[in-house]
C-alpha positions in Angstrom: 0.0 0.0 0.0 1.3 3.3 -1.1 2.6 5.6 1.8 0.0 8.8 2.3 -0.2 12.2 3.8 -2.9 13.7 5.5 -4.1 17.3 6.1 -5.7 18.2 9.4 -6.8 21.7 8.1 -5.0 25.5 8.2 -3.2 25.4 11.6 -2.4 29.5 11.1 -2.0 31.9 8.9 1.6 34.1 9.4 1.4 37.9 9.9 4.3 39.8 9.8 4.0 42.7 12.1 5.7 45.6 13.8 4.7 44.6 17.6 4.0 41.1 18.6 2.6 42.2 21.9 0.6 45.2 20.9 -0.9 42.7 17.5 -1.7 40.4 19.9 -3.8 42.7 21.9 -5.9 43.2 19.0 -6.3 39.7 17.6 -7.4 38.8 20.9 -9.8 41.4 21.4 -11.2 41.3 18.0 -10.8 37.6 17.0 -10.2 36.2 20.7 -7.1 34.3 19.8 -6.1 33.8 23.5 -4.6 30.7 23.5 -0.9 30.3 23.3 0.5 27.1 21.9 3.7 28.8 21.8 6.0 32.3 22.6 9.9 32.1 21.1 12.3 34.1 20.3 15.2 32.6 18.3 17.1 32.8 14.7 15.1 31.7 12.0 18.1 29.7 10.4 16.1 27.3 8.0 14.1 30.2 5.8 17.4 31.2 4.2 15.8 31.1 0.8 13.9 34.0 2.0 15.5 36.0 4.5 18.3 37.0 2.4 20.4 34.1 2.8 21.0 34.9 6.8 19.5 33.4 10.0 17.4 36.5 11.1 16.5 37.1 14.8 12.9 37.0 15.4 9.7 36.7 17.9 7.0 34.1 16.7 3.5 33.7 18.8 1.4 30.7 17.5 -2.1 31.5 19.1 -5.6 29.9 18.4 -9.4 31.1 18.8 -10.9 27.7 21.0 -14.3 28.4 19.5 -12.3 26.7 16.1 -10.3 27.4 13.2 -7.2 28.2 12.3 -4.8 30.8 14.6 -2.3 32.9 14.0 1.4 33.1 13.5 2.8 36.1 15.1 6.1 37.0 13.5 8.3 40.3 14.0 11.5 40.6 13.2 13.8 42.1 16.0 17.5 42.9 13.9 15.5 45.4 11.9 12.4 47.7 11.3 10.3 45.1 9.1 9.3 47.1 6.1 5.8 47.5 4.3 5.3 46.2 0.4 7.2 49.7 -1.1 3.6 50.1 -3.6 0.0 49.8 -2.5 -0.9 46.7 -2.3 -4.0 46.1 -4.2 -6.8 43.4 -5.2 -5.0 41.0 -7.8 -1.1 41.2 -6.8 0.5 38.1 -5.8 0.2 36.5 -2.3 -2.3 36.4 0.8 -3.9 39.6 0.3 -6.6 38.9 3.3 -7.4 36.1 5.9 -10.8 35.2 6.3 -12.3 34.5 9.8 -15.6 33.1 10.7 -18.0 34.8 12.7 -21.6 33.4 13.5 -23.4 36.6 12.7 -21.8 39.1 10.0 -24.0 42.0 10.6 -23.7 42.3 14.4 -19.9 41.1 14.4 -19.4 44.5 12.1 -22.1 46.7 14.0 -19.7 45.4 17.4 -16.6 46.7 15.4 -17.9 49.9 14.7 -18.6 50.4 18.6 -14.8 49.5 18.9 -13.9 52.0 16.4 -12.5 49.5 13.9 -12.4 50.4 10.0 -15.1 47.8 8.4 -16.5 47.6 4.8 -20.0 47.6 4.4 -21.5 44.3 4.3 -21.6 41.8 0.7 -22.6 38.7 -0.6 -20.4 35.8 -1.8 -21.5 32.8 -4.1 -22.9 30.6 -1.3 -25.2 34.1 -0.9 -23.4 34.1 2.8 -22.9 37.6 4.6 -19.6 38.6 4.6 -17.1 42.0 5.4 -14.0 43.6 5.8 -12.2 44.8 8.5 -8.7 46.5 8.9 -6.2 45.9 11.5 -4.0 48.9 13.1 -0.9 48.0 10.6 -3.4 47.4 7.5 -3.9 44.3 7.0 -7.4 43.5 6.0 -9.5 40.5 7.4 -12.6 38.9 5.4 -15.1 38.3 7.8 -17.7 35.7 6.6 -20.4 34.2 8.4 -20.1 30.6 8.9 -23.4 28.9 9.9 -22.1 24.9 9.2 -22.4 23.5 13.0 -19.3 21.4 11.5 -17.0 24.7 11.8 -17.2 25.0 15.2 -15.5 23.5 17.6 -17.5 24.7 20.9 -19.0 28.2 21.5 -18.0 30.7 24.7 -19.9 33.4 23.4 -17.8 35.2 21.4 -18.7 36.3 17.7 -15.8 34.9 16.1 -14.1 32.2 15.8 -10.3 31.5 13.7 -8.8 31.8 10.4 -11.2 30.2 7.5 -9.2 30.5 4.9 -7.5 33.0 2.2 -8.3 35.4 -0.2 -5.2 35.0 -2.7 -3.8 37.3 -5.8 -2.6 35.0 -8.2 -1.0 35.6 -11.9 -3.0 32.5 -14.0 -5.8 31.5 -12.0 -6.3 28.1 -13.6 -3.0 27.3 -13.0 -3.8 28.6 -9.1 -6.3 26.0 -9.0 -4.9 23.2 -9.8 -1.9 23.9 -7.5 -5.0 24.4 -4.4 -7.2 21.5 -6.1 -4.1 18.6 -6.5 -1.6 20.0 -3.7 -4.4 20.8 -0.9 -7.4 19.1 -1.7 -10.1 22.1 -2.5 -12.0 20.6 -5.4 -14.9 21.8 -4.6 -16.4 25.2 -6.9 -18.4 26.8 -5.0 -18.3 29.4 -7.4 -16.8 31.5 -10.3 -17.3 34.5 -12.0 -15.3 37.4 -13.9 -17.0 41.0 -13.5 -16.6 44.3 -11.9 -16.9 43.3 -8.1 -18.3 45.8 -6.0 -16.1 44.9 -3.0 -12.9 45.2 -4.9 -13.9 48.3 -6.7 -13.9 49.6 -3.1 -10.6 48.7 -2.2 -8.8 50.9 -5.0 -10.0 49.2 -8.0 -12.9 50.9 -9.7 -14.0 49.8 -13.0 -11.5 46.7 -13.5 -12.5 43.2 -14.0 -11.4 40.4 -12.3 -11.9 36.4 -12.4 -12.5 35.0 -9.0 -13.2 31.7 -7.7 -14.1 30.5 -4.0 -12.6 26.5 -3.2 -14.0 24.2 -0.8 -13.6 20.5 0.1 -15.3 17.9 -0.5 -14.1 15.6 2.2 -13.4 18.4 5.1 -10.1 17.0 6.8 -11.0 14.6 9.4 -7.9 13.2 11.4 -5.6 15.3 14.2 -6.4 18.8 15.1 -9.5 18.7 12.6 -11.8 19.1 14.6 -10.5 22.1 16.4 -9.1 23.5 13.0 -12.3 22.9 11.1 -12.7 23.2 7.3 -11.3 26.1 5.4 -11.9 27.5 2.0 -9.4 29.8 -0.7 -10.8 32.4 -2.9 -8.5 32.9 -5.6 -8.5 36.3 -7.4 -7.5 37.4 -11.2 -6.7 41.1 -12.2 -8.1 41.0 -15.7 -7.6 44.6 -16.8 -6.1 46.2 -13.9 -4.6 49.9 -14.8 -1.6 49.4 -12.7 0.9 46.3 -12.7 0.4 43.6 -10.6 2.9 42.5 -8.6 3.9 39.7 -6.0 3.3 41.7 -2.8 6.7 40.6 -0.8 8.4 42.0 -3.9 12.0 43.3 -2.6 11.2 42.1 1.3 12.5 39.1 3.4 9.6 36.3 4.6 8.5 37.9 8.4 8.3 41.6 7.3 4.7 43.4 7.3 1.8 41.8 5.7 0.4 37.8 5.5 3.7 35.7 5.0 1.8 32.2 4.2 -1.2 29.9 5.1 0.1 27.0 7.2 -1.7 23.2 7.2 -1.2 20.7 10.1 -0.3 17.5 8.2 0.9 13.7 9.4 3.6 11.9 7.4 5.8 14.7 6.0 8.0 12.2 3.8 4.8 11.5 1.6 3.8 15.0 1.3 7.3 16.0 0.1 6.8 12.9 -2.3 3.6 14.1 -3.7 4.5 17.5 -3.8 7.4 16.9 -6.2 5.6 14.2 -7.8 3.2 17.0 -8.8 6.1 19.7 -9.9 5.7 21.6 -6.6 8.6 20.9 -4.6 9.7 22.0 -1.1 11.9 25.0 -1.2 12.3 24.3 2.7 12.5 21.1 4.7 13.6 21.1 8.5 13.3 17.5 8.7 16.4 17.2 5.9 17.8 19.7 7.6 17.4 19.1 11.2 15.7 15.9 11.9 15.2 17.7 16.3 13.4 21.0 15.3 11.7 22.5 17.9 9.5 26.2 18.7 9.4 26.8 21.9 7.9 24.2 23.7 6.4 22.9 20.8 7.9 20.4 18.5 7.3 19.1 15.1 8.7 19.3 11.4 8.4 21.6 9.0 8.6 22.3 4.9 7.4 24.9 2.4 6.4 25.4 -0.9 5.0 28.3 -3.3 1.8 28.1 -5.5 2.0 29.0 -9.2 2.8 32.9 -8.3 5.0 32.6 -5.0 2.8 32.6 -2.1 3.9 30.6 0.4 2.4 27.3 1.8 3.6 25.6 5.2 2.9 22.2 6.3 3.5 21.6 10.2 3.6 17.7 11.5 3.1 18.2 14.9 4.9 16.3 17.1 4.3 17.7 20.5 2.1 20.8 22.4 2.2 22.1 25.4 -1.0 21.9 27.3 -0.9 23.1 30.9 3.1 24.1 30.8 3.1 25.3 35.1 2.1 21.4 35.3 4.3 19.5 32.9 1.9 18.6 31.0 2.3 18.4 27.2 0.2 16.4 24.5 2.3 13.5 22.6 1.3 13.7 19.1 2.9 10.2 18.4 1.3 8.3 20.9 -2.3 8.7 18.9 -3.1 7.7 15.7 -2.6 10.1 12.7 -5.4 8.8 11.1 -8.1 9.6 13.8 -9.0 12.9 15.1 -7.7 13.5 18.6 -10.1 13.4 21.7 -12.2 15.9 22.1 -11.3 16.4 26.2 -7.6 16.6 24.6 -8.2 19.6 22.6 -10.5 21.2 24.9 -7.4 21.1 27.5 -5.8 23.7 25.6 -8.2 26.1 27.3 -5.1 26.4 30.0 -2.9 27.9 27.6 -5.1 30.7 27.2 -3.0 34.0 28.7 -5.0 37.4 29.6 -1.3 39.1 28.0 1.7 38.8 26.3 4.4 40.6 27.7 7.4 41.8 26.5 
């Protein structure tokens, strides 16, 4: 029997920002990821293809909404003053250009953000005719809120509106091309839609009168083994600039992985040596692969493997195999990955222990 992978879902999404602490703040007040998987600072020697060929000194914070989904990597670089894309970055150029999150009601999450004094879009419809908005962060990243009413997408609910990352909205250069990579490589053959028009949501976000082809991906088995069902099923939108007046362009043009914006979308996966075999069995190769180059990676108090690769236009994908989590650190007590089987999704009581990583702040 042939050796196989499997995808638990998007662990996190990476945002490059200026502050960890002060990011944190509002990701946790706005998207109540509270819990804390883990807090390091260290080199990041294995991203050499991207960081300019040096280790560079950094602060990552891995932290997860509990209601389900995806978290948030944390990243700020500490040798220098992580730099913004040097052009405004608009609908169509090349990379992550928003996260989605789920929220359980569209209209009052965005009528709550208003009262916070947030910057929010007004509200739209996407092809499954679900609610959906925008919202801004304080360094300018923007945040797709849609409302997620499949009781499968949540993993418990505490009463907040929101729960963790959803998904993507990516640029991309050929977007049939895009799809096959997210299709083959990922697993989203599922379309829920596509269209090519003026969209009125794009147009708003400094693109009036230009076309674009977009297309929303789903699953049709929704992972089911591992973290899945804290992480939950996901979905990509991929989006086209048809006839876009200025050129588009990858949006880390010029800047090291880590520096301000979306850096990639992450998946928890089991049996790393398979996916590196599919992926270059498909022409997609890993441009970065810890367990080749260091067989005893660790973050933190976390442990695990990692590898990247790029879709058709250079956004970066991440595949985690988790080895081991910390789960009530004061106590000793952390959750061994390899004493389960891949193949089944972890206890429920397991994942709901993660509740005593959650931290009421940061520090510095």
């Amino acid at each position: 029997m042939k050796d196989t992978f499997s995808l638990s879902g998007i662990q996190q999404v990476g945002i490059g920002v200026r502050d960890v602490t002060a990011a944190w703040r509002w990701y946790n007040e706005f998207f109540g990821v509270d819990a804390i998987i883990f807090d390091e600072k260290a080199p990041a020697e294995y991203m050499l293809p991207y960081t300019g060929g040096k280790p560079r000194n950094r602060r990552a914070v891995l932290a997860l909404n509990l209601q389900g989904g995806g978290g948030f990597e944390i990243w700020q670089h500490r040798d220098f003053e992580p730099r913004a894309a040097e052009f405004k970055v608009l609908p169509g150029d090349y990379g992550v250009y928003a996260c989605k999150i789920k929220c359980r009601d569209a209209v009052k999450t965005r009528n709550l953000y208003i009262e916070k004094g947030a910057q929010v879009s007004p509200i739209y419809k996407d092809f499954l005719n679900r609610n959906y908005f925008y919202v801004s962060d304080p360094d300018g990243n923007l945040f797709q809120m849609v409302q997620v009413e499949d009781p499968a997408a949540w993993f418990a609910n505490d009463g907040r509106p929101t729960g963790g990352v959803y998904g993507a909205v990516v640029g991309v250069a050929d977007l049939d091309a895009a799809h096959t990579f997210y299709n083959k490589m990922l697993g989203y053959d599922v379309i829920h839609g596509e269209k090519t028009e003026v969209f009125e949501d794009l147009e708003r976000q400094g693109v009036a009168g230009c076309r674009f082809r977009r297309m929303l991906l789903g699953q049709s088995v929704p992972p089911k083994a591992g973290f899945a069902p804290l992480l939950g099923p996901s979905e990509i939108e991929l989006i086209q600039a048809l006839d876009r007046p200025e050129p588009t362009r990858k949006i880390f043009e010029n800047r090291y992985w880590g520096e301000l914006g979306f850096i990639q979308i992450c998946y928890d996966i089991h049996n790393m040596n398979a996916l590196r075999d599919s992926a270059e069995a498909l022409g997609y190769p890993f441009t970065v692969d810890s367990m080749r180059q260091n067989p005893h990676f660790g973050m933190g108090d976390a442990a695990g493997h990692f590898a990247y690769n790029e879709d058709p236009s250079g956004t970066l994908i991440e595949y985690v195999e988790t080895l081991r989590v910390p789960v009530a650190k004061k106590f000793g007590l952390f959750l061994n990955l390899q004493r389960f089987n891949p193949e089944k999704p972890l206890p429920r009581l397991l994942l709901k222990a993660l509740r005593f990583t959650r931290k009421k702040d940061l520090g510095d």
